[in-house]
C-alpha positions as CSV (number, residue, x, y, z in Angstrom):
1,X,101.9,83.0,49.0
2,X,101.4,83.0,52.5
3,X,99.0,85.7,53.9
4,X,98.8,86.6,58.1
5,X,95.7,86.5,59.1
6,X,94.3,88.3,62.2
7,X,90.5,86.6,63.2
8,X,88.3,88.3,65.4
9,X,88.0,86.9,68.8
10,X,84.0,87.7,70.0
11,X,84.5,86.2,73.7
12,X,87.2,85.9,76.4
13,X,84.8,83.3,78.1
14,X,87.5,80.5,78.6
15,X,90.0,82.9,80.0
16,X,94.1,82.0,80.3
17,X,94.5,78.9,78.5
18,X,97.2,76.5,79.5
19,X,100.4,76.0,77.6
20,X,99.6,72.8,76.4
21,X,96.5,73.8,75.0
22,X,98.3,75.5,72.0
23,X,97.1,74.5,68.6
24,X,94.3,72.6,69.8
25,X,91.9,74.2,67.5
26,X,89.6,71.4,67.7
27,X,88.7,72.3,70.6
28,X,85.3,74.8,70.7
29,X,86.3,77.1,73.8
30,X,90.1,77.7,72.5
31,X,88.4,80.3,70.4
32,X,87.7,82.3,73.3
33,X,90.3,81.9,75.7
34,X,93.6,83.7,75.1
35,X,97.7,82.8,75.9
36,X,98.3,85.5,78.5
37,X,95.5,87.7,80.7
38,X,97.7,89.9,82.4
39,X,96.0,92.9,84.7
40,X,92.8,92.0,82.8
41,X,89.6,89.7,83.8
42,X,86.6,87.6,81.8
43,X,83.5,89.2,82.6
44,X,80.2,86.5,82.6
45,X,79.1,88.1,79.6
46,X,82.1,87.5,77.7
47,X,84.1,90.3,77.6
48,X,87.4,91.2,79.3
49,X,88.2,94.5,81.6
50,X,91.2,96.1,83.2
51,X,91.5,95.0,86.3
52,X,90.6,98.4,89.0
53,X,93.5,100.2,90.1
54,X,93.6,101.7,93.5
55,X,93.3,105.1,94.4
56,X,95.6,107.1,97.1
57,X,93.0,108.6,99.8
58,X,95.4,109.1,102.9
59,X,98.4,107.6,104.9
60,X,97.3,105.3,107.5
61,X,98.0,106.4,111.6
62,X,100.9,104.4,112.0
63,X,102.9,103.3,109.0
64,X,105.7,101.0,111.1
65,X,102.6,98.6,111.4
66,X,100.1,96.5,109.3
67,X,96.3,97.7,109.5
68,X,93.2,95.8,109.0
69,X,90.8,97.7,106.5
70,X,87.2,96.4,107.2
71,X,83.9,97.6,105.0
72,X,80.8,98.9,106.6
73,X,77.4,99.6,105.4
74,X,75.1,102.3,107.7
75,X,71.6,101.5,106.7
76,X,72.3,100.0,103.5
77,X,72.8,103.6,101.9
78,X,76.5,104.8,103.4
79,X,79.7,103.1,102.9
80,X,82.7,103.4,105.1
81,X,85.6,101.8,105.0
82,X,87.1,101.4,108.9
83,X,91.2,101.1,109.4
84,X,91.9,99.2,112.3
85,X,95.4,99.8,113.6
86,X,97.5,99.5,117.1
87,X,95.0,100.1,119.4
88,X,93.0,102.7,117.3
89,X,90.3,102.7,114.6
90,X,90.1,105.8,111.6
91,X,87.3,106.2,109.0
92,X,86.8,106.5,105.2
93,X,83.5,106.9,103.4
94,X,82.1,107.5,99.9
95,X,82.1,111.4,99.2
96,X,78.6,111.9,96.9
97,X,79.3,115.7,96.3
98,X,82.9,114.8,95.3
99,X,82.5,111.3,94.1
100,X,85.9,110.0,95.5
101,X,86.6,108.3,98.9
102,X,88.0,110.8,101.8
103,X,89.0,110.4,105.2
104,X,86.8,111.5,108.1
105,X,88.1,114.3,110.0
106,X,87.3,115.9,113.5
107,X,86.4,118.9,111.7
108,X,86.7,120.2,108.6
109,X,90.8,121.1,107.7
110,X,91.3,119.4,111.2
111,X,92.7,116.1,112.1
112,X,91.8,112.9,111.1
113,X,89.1,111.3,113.4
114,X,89.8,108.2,115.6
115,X,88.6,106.3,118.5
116,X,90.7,104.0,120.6
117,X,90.5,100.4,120.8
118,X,91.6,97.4,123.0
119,X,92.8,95.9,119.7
120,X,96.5,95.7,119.6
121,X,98.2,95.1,116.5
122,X,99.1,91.1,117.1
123,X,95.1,91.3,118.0
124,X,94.5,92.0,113.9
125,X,95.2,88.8,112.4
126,X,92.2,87.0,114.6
127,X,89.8,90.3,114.7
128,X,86.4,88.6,112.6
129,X,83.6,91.1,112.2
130,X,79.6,90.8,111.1
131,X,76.9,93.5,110.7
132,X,73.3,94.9,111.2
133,X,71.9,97.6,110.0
134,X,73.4,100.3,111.6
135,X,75.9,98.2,113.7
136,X,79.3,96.6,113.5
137,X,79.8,93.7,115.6
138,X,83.4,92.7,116.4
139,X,84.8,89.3,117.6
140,X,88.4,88.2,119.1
141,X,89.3,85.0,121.3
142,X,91.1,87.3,123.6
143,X,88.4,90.3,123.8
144,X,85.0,91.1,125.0
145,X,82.7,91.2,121.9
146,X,82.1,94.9,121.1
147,X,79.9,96.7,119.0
148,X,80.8,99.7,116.8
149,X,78.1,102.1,116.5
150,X,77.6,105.2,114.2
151,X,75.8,108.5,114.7
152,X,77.6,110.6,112.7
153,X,80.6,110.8,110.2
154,X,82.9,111.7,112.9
155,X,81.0,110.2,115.8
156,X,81.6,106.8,116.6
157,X,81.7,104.5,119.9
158,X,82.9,100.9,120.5
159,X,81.3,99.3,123.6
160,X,81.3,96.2,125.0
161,X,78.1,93.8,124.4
162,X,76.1,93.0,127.0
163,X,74.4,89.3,126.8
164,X,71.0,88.8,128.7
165,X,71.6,85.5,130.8
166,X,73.9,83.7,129.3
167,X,75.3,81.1,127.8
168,X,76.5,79.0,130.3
169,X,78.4,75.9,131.5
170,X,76.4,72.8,133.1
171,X,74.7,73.1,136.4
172,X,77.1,72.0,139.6
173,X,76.4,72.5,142.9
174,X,80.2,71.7,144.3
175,X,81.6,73.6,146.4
176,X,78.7,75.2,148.2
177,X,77.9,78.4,146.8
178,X,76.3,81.0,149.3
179,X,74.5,84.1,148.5
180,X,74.4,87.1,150.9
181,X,71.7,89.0,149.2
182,X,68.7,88.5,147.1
183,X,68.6,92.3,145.4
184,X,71.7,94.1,144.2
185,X,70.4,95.3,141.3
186,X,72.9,97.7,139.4
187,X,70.9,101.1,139.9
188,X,72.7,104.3,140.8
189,X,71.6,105.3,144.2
190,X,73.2,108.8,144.1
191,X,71.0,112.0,142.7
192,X,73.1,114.5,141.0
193,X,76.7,112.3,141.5
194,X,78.1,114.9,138.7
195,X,77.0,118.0,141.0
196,X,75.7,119.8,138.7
197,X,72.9,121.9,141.4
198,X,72.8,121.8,144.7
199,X,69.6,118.9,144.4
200,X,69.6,116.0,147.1
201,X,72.5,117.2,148.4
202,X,73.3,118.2,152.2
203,X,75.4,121.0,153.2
204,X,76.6,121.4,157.0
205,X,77.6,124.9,156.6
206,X,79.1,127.4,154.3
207,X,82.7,125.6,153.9
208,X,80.6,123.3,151.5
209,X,79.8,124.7,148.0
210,X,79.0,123.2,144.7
211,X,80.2,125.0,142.0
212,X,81.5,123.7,137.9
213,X,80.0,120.4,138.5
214,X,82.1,119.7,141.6
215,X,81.7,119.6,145.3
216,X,84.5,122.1,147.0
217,X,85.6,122.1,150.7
218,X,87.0,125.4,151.8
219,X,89.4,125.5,154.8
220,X,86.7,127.3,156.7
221,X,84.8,124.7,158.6
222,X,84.8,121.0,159.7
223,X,81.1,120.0,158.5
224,X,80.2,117.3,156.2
225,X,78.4,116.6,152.8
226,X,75.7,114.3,152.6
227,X,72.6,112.1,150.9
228,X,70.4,110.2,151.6
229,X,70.6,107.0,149.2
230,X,68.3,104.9,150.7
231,X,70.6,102.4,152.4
232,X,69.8,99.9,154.6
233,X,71.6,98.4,157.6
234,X,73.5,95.5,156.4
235,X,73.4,95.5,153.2
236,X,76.6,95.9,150.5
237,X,77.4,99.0,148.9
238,X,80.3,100.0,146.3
239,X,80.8,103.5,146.6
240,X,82.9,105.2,143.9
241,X,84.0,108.7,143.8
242,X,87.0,111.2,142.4
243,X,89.1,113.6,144.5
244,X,90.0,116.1,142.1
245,X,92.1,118.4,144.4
246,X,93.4,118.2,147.9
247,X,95.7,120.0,150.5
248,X,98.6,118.2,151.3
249,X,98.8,116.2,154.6
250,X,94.8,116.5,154.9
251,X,92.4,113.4,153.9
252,X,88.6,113.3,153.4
253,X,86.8,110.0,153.9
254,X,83.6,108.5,152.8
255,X,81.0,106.7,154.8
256,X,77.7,105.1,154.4
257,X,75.3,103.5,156.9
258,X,77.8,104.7,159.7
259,X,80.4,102.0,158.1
260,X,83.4,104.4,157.1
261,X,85.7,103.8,154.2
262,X,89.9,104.6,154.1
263,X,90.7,108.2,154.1
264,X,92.0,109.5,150.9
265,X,94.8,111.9,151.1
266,X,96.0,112.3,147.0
267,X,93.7,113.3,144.4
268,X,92.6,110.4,142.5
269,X,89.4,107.8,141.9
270,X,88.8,105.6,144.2
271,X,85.8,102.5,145.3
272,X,85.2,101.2,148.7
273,X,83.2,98.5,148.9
274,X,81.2,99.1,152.6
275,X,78.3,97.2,154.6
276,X,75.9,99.6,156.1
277,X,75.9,99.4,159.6
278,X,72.9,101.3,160.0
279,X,70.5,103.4,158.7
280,X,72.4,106.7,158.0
281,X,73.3,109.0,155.0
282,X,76.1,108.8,152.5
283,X,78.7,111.2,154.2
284,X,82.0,113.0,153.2
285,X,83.9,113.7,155.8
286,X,86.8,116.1,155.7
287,X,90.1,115.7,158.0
288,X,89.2,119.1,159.8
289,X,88.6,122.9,159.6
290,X,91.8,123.5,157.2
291,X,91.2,121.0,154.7
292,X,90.6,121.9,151.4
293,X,89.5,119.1,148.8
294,X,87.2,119.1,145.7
295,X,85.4,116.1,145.2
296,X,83.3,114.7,141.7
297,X,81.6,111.8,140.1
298,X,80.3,110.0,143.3
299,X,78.2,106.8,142.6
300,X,77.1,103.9,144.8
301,X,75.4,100.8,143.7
302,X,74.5,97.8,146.0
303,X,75.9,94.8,145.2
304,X,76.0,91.1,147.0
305,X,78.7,88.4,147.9
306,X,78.7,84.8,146.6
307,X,80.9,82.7,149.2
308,X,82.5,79.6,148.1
309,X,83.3,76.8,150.0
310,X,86.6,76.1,148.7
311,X,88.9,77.9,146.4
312,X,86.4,78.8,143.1
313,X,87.4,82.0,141.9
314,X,89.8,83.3,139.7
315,X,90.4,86.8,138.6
316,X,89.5,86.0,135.4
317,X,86.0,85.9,136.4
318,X,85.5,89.5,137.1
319,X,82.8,90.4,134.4
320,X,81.4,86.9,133.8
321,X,77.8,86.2,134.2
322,X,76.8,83.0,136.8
323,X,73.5,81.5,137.2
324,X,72.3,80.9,140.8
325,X,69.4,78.7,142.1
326,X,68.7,78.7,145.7
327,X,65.3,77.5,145.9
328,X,62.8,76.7,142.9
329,X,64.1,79.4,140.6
330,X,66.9,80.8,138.5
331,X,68.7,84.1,138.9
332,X,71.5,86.0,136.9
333,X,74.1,88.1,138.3
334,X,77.3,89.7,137.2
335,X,80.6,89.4,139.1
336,X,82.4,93.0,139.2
337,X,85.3,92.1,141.7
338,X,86.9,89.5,143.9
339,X,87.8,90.7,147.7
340,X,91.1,91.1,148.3
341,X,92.5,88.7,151.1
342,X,89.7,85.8,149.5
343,X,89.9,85.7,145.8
344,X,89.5,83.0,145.4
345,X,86.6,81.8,147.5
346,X,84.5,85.7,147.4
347,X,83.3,87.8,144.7
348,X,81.5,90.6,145.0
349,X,78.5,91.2,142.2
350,X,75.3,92.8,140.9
351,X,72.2,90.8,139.8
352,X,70.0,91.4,137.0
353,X,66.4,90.1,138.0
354,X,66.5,89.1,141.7
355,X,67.6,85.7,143.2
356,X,64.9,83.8,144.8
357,X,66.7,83.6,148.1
358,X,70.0,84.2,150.0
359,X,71.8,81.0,151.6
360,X,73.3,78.1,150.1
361,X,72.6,77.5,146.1
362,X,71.2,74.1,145.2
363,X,73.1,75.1,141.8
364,X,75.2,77.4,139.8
365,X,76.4,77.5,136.2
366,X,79.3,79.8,135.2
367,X,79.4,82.1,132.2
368,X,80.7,80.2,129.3
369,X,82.5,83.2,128.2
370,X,85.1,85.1,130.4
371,X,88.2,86.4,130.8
372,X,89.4,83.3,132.0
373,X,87.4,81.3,129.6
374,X,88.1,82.7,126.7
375,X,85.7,85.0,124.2
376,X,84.0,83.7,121.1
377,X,86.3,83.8,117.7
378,X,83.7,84.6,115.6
379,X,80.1,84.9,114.1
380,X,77.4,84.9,111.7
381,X,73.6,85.5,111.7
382,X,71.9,82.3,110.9
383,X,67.8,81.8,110.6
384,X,67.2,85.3,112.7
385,X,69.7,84.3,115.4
386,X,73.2,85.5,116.4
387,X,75.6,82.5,116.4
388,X,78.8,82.9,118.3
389,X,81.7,80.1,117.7
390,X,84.5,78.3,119.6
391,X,86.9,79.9,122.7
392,X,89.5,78.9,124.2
393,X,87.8,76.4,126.9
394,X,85.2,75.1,124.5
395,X,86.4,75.1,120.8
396,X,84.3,73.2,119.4
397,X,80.9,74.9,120.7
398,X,78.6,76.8,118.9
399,X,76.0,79.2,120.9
400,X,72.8,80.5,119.1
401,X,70.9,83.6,120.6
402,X,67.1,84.0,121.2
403,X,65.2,84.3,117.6
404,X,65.4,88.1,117.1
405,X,67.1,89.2,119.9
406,X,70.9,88.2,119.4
407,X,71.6,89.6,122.5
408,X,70.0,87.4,124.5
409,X,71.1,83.8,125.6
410,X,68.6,82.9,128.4
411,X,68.2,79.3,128.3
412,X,65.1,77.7,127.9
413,X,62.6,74.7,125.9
414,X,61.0,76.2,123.5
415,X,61.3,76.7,119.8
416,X,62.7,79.8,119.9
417,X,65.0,79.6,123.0
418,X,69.1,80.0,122.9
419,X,70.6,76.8,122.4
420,X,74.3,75.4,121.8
421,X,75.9,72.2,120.8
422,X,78.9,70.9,120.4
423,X,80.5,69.6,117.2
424,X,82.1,66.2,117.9
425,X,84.5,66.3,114.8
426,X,85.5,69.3,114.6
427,X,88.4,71.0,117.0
428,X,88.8,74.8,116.5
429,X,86.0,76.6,115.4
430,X,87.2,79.5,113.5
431,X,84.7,80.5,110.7
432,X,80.3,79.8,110.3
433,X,78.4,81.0,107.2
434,X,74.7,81.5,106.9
435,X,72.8,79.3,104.3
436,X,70.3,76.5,103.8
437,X,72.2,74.2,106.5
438,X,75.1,76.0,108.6
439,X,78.3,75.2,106.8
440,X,81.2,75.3,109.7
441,X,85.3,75.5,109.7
442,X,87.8,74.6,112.0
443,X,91.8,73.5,112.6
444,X,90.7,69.9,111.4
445,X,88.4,70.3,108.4
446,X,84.9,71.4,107.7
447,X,81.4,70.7,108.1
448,X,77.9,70.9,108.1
449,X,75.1,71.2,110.9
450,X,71.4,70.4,109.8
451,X,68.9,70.9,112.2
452,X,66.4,68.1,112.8
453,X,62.6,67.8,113.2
């Protein structure tokens, strides 16, 4: 008489066997594997679990579209979990009271919290992402790097990085390059641009008050509002400022170093790039005794021209970094606009440490990275340095940041200096992991960079 048996199985160590593996009980590990593993897995010790479900926290922003969900660790104690959407970004964390996940809110009972993004939905696929301690660092082809930074549950802010001196393209010196200025560092020159006191300001007369952190005309008078910045005659200055209310017909209108600017007649922000003709005040200037106008958030920061040859520019290049050598020396600078008329063979910009003279550079590198050349895909931290790969001009580069400081890219011979190569078999750079060597992978395959010596 036949009698069913039912043995005891003490490991699921083999997992799912394969159909043709039936009966083959000569074989030592089909004594731990099993016909069918549906919703469960093998565990290294030899058991099996359920797989986790998942649990409903909250909807996301914008249903009609796909979200990216990435993880984040503040200080190796606090988990989030951030959801990137069309152009915005809400939070999730780990509640310890509770012990469940909950979105963040503004307040409590309030709204969710969010920040806006540049990240557009057809932007998710490509978004890559690493972190620090306490900071999330985001990377697209098409984007600025940015970095997402925490001080509280419901206060976050996304900026864009800013790289010390670097990387660049080789050294050229065609076509001739000229420098106006030495110094344009990117110091604000106004004292109290928010009008927040009456401090370093200049009042002609009574029609000028300053009052709720703005600077209000009456229609009693014709006198003007002035500072002294410190300007000097000849020199380059971007002066920004916001006219928050005016009377219609009536204009105000800025001047500094007796060069004025256009006189604004609708409420609005506007910059004026000036030269100082000489060496007087900042000045606001209204049309005449019946012009009311409220003014705020003046600035003005001196900046300097580079003058090309022939045609160099492009407006991608606003916000790239350039490297200029007139005489013995190096200088950085950043180019903030082109002048309209000469795009292509003017920019206007701000330097970082001083150039070592104006006049013609011996040479010039351009910023690797740029809206025209295209941002870094991605990243990883690699032997205490930040390594950024691939864009759109040079795919197949790899940039590596000063040991310890991944911010900066200044170039240099020693041990610890940035460096970059360029991978010769490999086309599009699109991933880099940290390990022994640096394991890399692109369009056309993967591979491996060791470093010598």
């Amino acid at each position: 008489m036949a009698i069913k048996t039912h043995p005891l199985f003490m490991t699921f160590s083999s997992g799912e066997l394969s159909p043709k593996m039936e009966g083959r009980i000569d074989f030592d590990r089909y004594f731990a594997g099993c016909n069918k593993m549906l919703n469960w897995y093998c565990t290294p010790q030899g058991g099996a679990q359920t797989d986790p479900g998942s649990e409903y926290v909250a909807s996301q922003k914008e249903e009609d579209h796909k979200a990216q969900l990435i993880p984040f660790v503040y200080q190796a104690l606090y988990p989030y979990m951030i959801e990137a959407g069309d152009l915005y970004m809400q939070f999730y964390k780990y509640n310890e009271t509770t012990h469940a996940p909950e979105q963040i809110l503004v307040a409590p009972a309030g709204a969710a919290y969010s920040i806006v993004t540049p990240y557009a939905v057809a932007d998710l696929p490509e978004l890559r992402w690493i972190q620090t301690d306490t900071e999330l660092m985001l990377f697209h082809p098409d984007h600025e790097p940015m970095t997402l930074t925490r001080t509280a549950d419901n206060a976050w802010t996304l900026t864009e990085m800013t790289f010390i001196d670097g990387p660049y393209e080789d050294a050229i010196n065609t076509p001739v390059l000229t420098v106006s200025h030495t110094t344009a560092a990117a110091t604000e020159r106004v004292t109290n641009g928010g009008f927040t006191s009456d401090v370093s300001w200049t009042k002609g007369g009574a029609d000028w008050t300053i009052s709720g952190n703005t600077a209000i005309h009456a229609a009693t008078g014709a006198t003007t509002l002035s500072q002294d910045t410190g300007e000097v005659n000849g020199e380059i200055y971007r002066v920004t400022y916001t006219v928050v209310s005016i009377t219609a017909t009536k204009s105000i209108t800025v001047s500094i170093g007796g060069t004025g600017g256009t006189a604004r007649t609708a409420v609005g922000t506007y910059t004026e790039y000036l030269t100082a003709g000489a060496v007087t005040n900042l000045t606001f200037t209204p049309l005449d005794a019946t012009t009311a106008v409220t003014i705020d958030n003046v600035s003005v920061v001196k900046v300097l021209t580079l003058t090309a040859a022939t045609a160099l520019f492009e407006a991608g290049h606003v916000g790239s970094l350039w490297r200029i050598k007139v005489t013995a020396a190096y200088g950085y600078l950043k180019i903030e606009s082109l002048v309209t008329g000469s795009e292509t063979t003017v920019a206007r910009a701000n330097t970082l440490p001083a150039l070592d003279a104006t006049g013609a550079a011996t040479a010039y590198m351009e910023g690797a990275w740029s809206n025209l050349n295209g941002w870094p895909a991605t990243a990883c931290f690699h032997e205490g340095r930040l390594l950024l790969f691939g864009n759109a001009e040079h795919p197949s580069t790899v940039w590596a940041s000063k040991t310890a400081y991944y911010d900066d890219f200044t170039p240099g011979v020693d041990d610890d200096d940035a460096y970059s190569f360029t991978c010769s078999d490999l086309d599009v750079l699109r991933w880099g992991k940290a390990g022994k060597w640096l394991p890399m992978g692109a369009y056309s395959g993967e591979g491996t960079a060791v470093g010598g010596g």
